[in-house]
N, C-alpha and C positions, 0 to 999 in steps of 0.2 A: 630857774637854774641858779644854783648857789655862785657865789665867787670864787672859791674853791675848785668844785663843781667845772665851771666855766674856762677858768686860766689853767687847771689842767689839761683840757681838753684841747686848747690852742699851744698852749708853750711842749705840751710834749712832741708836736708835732716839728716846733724849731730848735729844739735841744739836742746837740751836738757836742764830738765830741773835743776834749780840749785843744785847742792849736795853741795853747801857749803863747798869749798873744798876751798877756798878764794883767787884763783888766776888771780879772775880781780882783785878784790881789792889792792892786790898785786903789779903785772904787770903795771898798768895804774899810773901814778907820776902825771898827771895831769888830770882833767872831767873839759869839758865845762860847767858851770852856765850860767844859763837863767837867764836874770834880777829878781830881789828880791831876789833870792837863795842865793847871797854872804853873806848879812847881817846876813839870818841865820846860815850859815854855820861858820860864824867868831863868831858870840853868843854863839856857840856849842863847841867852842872851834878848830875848822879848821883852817888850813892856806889858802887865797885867795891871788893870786897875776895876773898881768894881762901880756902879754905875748907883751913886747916892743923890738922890733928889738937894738942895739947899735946904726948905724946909724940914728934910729929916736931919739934917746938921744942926738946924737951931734949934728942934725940939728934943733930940737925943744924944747929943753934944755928937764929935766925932767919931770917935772910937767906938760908941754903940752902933751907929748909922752903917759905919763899913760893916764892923760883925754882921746885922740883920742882913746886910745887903750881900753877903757870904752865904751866909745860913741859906737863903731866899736865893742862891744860885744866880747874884745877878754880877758873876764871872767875866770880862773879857781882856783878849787878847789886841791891844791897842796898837793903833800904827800913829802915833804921833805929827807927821807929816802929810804932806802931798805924793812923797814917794812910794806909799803902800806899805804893804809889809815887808820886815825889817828881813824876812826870811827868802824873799822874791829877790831872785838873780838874774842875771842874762849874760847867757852866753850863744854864740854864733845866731845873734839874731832872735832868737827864741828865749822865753822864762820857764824857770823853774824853780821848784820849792826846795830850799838844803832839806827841810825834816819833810817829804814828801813819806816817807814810808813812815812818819809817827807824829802826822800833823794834826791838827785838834778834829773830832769827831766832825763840825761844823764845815768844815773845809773839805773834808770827806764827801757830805751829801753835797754841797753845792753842784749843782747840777750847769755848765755854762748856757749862754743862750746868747752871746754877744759875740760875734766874730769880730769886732775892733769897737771901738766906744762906740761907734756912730752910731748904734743902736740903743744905747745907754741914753742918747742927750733927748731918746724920743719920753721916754719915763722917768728918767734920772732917779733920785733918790728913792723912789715910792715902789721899784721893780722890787724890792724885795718881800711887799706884801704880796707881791704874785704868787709869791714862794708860800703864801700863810705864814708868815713871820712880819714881826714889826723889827723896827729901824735899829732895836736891840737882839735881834736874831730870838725872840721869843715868842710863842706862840700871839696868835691876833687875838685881842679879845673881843668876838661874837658878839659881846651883851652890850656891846655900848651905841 
């Protein structure tokens, strides 16, 4: 049985739905943007940056490195701190998102599966290749 395969078949069984308990929002420092998303997410007041290797700075100076890494879709939506994203509120107890009806596609699917972190500190950072995504919200890559 594949990993794919395998982690669908257990997490769809604990995926639940959101209690607003705000620990993706939290958790995650960076979401993939789908083209157009950045614009508005930088309008709203977000931070965007795009995710360039070192090595492509020294070999393509900087200005190339970001293009490619634009062109190449490698988009996010950064939370700067510990305190998550910039968009995550709380009010009476409970979070919410201000742009909940036109938040980036990535935030759309996330699917929750933690009712409070304590579930988070059993896989911490690596739950999201459960998801078939790597630590940059982009697909896994199989061949390696």
């Amino acid at each position: 049985m594949t990993v794919n395969a395998l982690s669908s078949i257990h997490l769809n069984t604990i995926f639940s739905e959101c209690r607003q308990c705000g620990a993706c929002c939290k958790q995650y420092r960076r979401i993939l943007l789908q083209p157009g998303e950045a614009e508005y997410i930088e309008k709203m007041g977000g931070h965007v940056g795009v995710d360039v290797e070192l090595r492509e700075i020294r070999e393509k100076g900087m200005a190339k490195a970001i293009e490619d890494a634009k062109s190449e879709g490698k988009i996010y939506m950064i939370h700067p701190d510990d305190k998550g994203c910039v968009f995550l509120q709380k009010r009476n107890g409970k979070y919410y998102c201000k742009l909940y009806n036109y938040r980036p596609q990535t935030c759309r699917g996330f699917k929750c599966n933690f009712a409070d972190t304590t579930a988070l500190s059993l896989i911490s950072d690596g739950a999201i290749h459960l998801l078939g995504q790597d630590n940059y919200g982009l697909p896994l890559n199989r061949e390696k």
